[in-house]
C-alpha positions in Angstrom: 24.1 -4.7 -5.9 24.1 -1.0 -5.7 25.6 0.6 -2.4 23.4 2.3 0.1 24.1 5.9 -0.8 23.7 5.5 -4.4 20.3 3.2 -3.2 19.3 6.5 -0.9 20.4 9.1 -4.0 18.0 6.8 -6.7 15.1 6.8 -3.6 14.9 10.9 -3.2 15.4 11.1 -6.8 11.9 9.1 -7.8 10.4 10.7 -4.8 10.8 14.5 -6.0 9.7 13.5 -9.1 6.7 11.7 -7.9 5.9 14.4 -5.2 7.4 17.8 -6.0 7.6 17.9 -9.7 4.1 19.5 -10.3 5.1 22.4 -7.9 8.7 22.7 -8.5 8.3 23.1 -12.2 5.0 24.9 -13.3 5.3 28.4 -14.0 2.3 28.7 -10.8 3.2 30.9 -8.3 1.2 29.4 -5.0 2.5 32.4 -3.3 -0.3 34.2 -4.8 -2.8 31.7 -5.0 -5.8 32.4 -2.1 -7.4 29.8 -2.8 -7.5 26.4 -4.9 -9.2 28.0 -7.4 -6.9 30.5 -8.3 -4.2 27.4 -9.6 -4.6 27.1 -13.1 -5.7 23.7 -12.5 -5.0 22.0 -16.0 -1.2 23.6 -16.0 -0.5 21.9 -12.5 -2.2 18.3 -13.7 0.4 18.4 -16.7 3.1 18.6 -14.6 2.2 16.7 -12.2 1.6 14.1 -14.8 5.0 14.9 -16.4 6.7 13.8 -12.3 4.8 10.7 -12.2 5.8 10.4 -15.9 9.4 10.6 -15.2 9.1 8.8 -11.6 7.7 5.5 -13.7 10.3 5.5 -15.8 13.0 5.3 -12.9 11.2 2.8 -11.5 10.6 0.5 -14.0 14.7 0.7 -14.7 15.0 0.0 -10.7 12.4 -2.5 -10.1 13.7 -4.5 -13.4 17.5 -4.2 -12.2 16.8 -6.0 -8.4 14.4 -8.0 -10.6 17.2 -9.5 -12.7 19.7 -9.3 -10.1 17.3 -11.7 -7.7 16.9 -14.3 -10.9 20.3 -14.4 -10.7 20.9 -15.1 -6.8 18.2 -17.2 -5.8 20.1 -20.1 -8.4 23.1 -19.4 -6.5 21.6 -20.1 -3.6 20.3 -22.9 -4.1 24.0 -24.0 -4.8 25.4 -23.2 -1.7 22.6 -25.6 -0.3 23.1 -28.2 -2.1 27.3 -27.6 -1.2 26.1 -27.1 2.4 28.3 -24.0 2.2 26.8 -22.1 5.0 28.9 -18.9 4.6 28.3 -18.5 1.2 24.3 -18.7 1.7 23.9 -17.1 4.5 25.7 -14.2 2.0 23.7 -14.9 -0.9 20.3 -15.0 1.8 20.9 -11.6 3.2 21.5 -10.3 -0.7 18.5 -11.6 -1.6 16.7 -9.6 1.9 18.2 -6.8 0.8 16.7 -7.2 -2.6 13.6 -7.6 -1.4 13.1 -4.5 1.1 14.4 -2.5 -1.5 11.9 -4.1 -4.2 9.2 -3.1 -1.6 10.3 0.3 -0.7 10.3 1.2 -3.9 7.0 -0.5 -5.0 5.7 2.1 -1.6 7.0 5.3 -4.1 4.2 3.8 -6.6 2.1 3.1 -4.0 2.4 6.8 -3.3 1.8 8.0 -6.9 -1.3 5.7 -6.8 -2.5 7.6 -3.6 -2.4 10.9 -5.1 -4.2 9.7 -8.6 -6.8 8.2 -6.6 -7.4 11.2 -3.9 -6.1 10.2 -0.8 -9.5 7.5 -0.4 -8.3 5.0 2.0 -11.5 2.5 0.9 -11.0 3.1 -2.7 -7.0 2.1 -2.3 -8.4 -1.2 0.4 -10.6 -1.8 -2.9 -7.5 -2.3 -5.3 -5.9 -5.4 -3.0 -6.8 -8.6 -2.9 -4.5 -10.2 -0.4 -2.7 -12.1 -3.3 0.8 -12.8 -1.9 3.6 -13.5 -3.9 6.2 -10.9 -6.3 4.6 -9.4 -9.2 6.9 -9.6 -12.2 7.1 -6.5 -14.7 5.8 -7.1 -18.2 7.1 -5.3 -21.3 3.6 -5.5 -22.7 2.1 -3.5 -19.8 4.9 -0.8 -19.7 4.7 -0.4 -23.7 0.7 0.3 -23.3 1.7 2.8 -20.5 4.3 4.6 -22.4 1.6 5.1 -25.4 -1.2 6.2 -23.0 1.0 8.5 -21.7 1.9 10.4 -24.6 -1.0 12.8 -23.8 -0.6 15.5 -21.2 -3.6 14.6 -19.7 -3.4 11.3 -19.2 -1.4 9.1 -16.8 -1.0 5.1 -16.6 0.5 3.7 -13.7 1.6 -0.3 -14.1 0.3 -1.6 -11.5 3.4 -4.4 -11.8 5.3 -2.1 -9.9 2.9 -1.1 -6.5 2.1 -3.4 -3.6 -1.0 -2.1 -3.2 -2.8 -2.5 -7.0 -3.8 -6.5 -7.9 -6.5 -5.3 -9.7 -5.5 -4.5 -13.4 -2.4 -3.8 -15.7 -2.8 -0.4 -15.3 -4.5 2.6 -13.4 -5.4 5.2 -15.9 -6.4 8.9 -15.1 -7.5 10.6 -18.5 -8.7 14.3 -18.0 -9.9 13.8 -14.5 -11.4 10.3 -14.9 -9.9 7.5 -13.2 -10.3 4.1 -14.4 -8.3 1.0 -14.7 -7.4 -1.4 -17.6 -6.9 -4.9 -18.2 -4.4 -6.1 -20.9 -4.5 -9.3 -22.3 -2.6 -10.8 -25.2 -1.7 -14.2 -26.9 -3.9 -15.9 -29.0 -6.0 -17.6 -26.3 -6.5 -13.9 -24.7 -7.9 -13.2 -28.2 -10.3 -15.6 -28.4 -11.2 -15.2 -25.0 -12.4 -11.8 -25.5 -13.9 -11.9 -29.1 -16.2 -14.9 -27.0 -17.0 -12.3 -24.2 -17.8 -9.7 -26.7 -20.2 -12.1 -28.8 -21.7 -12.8 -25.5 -22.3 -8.6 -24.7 -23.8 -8.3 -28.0 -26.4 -11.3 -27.4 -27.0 -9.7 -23.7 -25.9 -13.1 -22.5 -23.5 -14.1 -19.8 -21.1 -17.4 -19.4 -23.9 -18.4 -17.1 -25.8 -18.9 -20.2 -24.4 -20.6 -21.6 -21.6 -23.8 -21.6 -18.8 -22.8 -22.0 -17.2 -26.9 -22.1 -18.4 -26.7 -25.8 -16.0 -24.1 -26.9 -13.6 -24.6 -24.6 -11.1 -27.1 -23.6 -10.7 -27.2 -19.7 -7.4 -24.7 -19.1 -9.2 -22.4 -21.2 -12.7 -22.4 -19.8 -10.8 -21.9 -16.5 -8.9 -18.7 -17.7 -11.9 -17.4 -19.2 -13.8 -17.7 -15.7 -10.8 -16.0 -14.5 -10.7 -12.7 -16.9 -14.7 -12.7 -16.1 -13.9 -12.6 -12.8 -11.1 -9.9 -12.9 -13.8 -7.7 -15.3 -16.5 -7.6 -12.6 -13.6 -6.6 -9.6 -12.3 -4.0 -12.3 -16.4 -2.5 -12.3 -16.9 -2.5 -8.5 -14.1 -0.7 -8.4 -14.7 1.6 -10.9 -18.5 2.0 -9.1 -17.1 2.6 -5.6 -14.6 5.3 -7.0 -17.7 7.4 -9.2 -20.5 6.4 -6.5 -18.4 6.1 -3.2 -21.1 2.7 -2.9 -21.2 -0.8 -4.7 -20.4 -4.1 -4.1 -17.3 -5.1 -2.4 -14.7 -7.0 -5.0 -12.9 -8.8 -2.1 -16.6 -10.1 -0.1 -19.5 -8.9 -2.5 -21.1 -7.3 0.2 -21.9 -3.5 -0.4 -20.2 -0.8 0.8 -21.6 2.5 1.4 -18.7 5.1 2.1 -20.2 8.0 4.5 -18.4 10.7 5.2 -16.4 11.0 8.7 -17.8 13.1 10.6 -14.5 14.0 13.1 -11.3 14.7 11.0 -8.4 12.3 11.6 -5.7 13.7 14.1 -2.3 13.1 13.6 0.7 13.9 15.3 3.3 14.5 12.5 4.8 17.4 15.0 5.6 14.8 17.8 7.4 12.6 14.8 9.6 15.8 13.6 10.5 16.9 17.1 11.6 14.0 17.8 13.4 13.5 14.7 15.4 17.1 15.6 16.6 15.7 18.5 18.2 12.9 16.6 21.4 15.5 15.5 22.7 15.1 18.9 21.6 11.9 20.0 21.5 8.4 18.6 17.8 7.9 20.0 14.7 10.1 21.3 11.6 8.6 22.5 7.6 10.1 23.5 4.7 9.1 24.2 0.7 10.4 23.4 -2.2 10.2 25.3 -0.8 8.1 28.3 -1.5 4.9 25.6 1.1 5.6 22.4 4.8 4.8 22.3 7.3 6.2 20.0 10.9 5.4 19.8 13.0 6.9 16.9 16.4 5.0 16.9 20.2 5.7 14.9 23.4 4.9 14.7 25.1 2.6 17.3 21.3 3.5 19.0 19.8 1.3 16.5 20.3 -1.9 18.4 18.4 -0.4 21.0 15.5 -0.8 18.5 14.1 -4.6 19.1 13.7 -4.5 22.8 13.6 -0.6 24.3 9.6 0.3 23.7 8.7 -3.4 24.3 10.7 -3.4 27.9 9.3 0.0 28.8 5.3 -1.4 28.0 5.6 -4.8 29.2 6.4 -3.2 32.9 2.8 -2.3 32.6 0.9 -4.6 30.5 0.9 -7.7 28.6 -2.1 -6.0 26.4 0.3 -4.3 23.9 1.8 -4.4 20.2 5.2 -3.5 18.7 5.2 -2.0 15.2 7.7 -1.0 13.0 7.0 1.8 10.9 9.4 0.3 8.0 6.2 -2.0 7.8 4.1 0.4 6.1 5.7 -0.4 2.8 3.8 -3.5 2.6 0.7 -2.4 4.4 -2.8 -0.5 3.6 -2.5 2.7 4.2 -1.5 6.6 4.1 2.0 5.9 2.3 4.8 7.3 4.2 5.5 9.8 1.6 1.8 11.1 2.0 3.1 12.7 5.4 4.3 16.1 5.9 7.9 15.2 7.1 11.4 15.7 6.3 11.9 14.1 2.8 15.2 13.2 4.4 13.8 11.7 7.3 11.5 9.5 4.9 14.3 8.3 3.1 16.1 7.4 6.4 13.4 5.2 7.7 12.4 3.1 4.2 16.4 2.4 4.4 17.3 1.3 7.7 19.1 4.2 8.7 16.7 5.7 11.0 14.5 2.8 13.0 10.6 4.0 13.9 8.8 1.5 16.6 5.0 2.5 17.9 4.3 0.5 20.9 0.3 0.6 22.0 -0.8 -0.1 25.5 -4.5 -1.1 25.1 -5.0 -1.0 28.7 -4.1 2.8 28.2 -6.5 3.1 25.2 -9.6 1.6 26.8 -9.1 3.8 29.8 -8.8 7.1 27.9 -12.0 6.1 25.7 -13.3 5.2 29.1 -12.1 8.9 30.2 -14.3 10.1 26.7 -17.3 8.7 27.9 -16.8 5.5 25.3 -17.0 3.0 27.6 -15.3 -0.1 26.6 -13.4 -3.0 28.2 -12.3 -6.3 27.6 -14.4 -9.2 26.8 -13.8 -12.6 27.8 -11.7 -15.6 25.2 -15.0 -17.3 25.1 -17.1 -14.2 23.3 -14.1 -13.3 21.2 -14.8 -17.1 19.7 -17.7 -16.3 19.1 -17.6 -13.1 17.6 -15.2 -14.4 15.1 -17.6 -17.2 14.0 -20.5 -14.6 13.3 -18.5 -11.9 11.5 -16.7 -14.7 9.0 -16.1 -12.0 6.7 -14.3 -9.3 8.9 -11.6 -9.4 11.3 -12.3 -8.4 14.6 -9.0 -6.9 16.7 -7.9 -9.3 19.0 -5.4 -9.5 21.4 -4.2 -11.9 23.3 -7.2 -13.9 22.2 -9.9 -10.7 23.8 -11.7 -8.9 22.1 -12.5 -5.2 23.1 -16.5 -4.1 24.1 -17.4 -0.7 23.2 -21.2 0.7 23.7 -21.5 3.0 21.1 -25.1 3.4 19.1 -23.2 2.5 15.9 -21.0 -0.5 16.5 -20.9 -2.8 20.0 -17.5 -4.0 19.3 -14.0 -3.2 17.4 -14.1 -4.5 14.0 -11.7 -3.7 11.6 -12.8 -4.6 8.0 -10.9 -7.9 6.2 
């Protein structure tokens, strides 16, 4: 296992590359550049390739490392089971946590590159996961492809072995601007697989056409429903990112992406004050709009962490949640590295030395939309029920089993899409 500093040196190391590279070495001086325009655009995409270039292959080395290393324990551990020796498992179990977070932090770097390739598009990135759980395991096929693609300046191919966020494909592929992704599949059934599909293009047929139980023995006629399958996710997505509309791969429906119409506020400011006041204390804590809680915790304050912002809400209101920000690693969203903050703060939070909790007092939250002129309010147990039986393929926010009403001429109620 590698120590924590050496962990935290590797982490800023793939994160410069992945996010500074193009400006730190491209002969562009931004100084002097008015506009967008005025960046010699195809320069700053070839070294900004050449970062993500170099950022791949650091991961790849990392992710295979704890990848081996976990092979290795989680035999071990079994072991100590069987031995019922508790102090060597519970040694082994907190190696193989360890493991893990680290696995996932730095799956969230890739996560990050994929954000950039892919412009920021929160609905094109919600798009690329399926909600598959389980560990995806590198494959040397995959990063040999990539390593071939990405001979060319103007191409990059992310595996997609190595993100959280991408279960669609081997690889994400930008080549001169376009952005696509692409399935690899080898081994002799793979082969004959394809050649079928491609006879099948050719007569302007589909599998419905035809059955497939003639060709096919019954492992293989489920695979090839399986790469036909992961074919028609692979062209939604590639129609939502050229049209911004198409059918959803996850629910089939179609999406139509509009344009917001207010911009997003953040409060990035708030996060860095309150990081600054971490250099003389061991904790600093804020809160926005009367409804948001922030608590940013180090050193002997970290085991203030689990219980302060929770204690201070609960006073008020059982209607709250508790979120650690370390969770965005495995989430949907903006990656952390997206943000404009202290790359050193980053680096503290996706490694435990710096601990993040948002609390969020929904009491607080439907009286300032109130305060708007958004009226909203709770809605009884027995609605919510019924509200989650209509919308069975979206996920309406719930808490403590309510629902929240909002009379707007778009939407009557919360939803947050599945």
């Amino acid at each position: 296992m590698r120590k924590l500093e050496e962990h935290r040196t590797i982490l800023r190391e793939i994160a410069d590359l992945a996010f500074s590279y193009g400006y730190d070495n491209s002969s562009i001086d931004f100084s002097k550049a008015a506009n967008p325009d005025d960046i010699p655009k195809k320069e700053f995409i070839h070294a900004c390739h050449e970062g993500y270039k170099l950022a791949q292959h650091k991961l790849i080395d990392e992710v295979i490392f704890y990848q081996e290393l976990e092979l290795k324990k989680k035999p071990k551990l079994k072991e100590a089971r069987r031995e019922r020796n508790k102090e060597l498992e519970e040694s082994i179990f907190k190696d193989l946590k360890i493991i893990e977070q680290r696995l996932n932090t730095l799956s969230h770097i890739a996560d990050g590159i994929a954000w950039q390739l892919i412009g920021g598009q929160i609905h094109i990135a919600k798009r690329f996961f399926l909600q598959e759980k389980g560990q995806k395991r590198l494959k040397e096929s995959n990063i040999e492809v990539a390593e071939e693609i990405n001979q060319d300046p103007d191409n990059f191919a992310l595996i997609s072995d190595i993100t959280n966020s991408i279960q669609i494909g081997d690889l994400l592929v930008v080549s001169k601007g376009v952005i696509g992704m692409m399935e690899l599949k080898q081994g002799k059934v793979n082969e004959q697989i394809s050649e079928f599909l491609e006879n099948l293009e050719e007569q302007n047929k589909t599998i419905e056409d035809v059955d497939i139980q003639e060709d096919f023995d019954k492992k293989t006629a489920k695979q090839l429903k399986r790469v036909v399958r992961q074919k028609e996710r692979m062209r939604q997505v590639t129609d939502l990112i050229k049209n911004d509309e198409g059918p959803d791969p996850n629910t089939g429906k179609h999406l139509k992406i509009n344009t917001p119409v207010y911009n997003t506020e953040y409060f990035h400011e708030n996060l860095e004050k309150m990081h600054q006041k971490l250099e003389n204390k061991i904790w600093a804590y804020d809160v926005i709009e009367g409804c948001i809680h922030i608590g940013i915790y180090k050193g002997k304050g970290l085991a203030m962490a689990p219980f302060a912002i929770k204690k201070i809400i609960s006073n008020d209101t059982d209607n709250f949640i508790i979120v650690n920000w370390m969770s965005i690693v495995s989430n949907i969203s903006e990656p952390i590295f997206a943000k404009p903050l202290d790359p050193n703060f980053i680096i503290d939070i996706l490694t435990d030395k710096v601990k993040v909790i948002f609390g969020i007092n929904f009491d607080m939250v439907i009286e300032l939309f109130n305060k708007l002129g958004l009226k909203s309010e709770w809605i009884s147990e027995k609605n919510t029920m019924k509200l989650k039986q209509k919308h069975g393929s979206q996920i309406i926010f719930e808490l403590n089993k309510r629902a929240i009403k909002m009379n707007t001429e778009i939407r009557k109620y919360i939803l947050v899409e599945a």
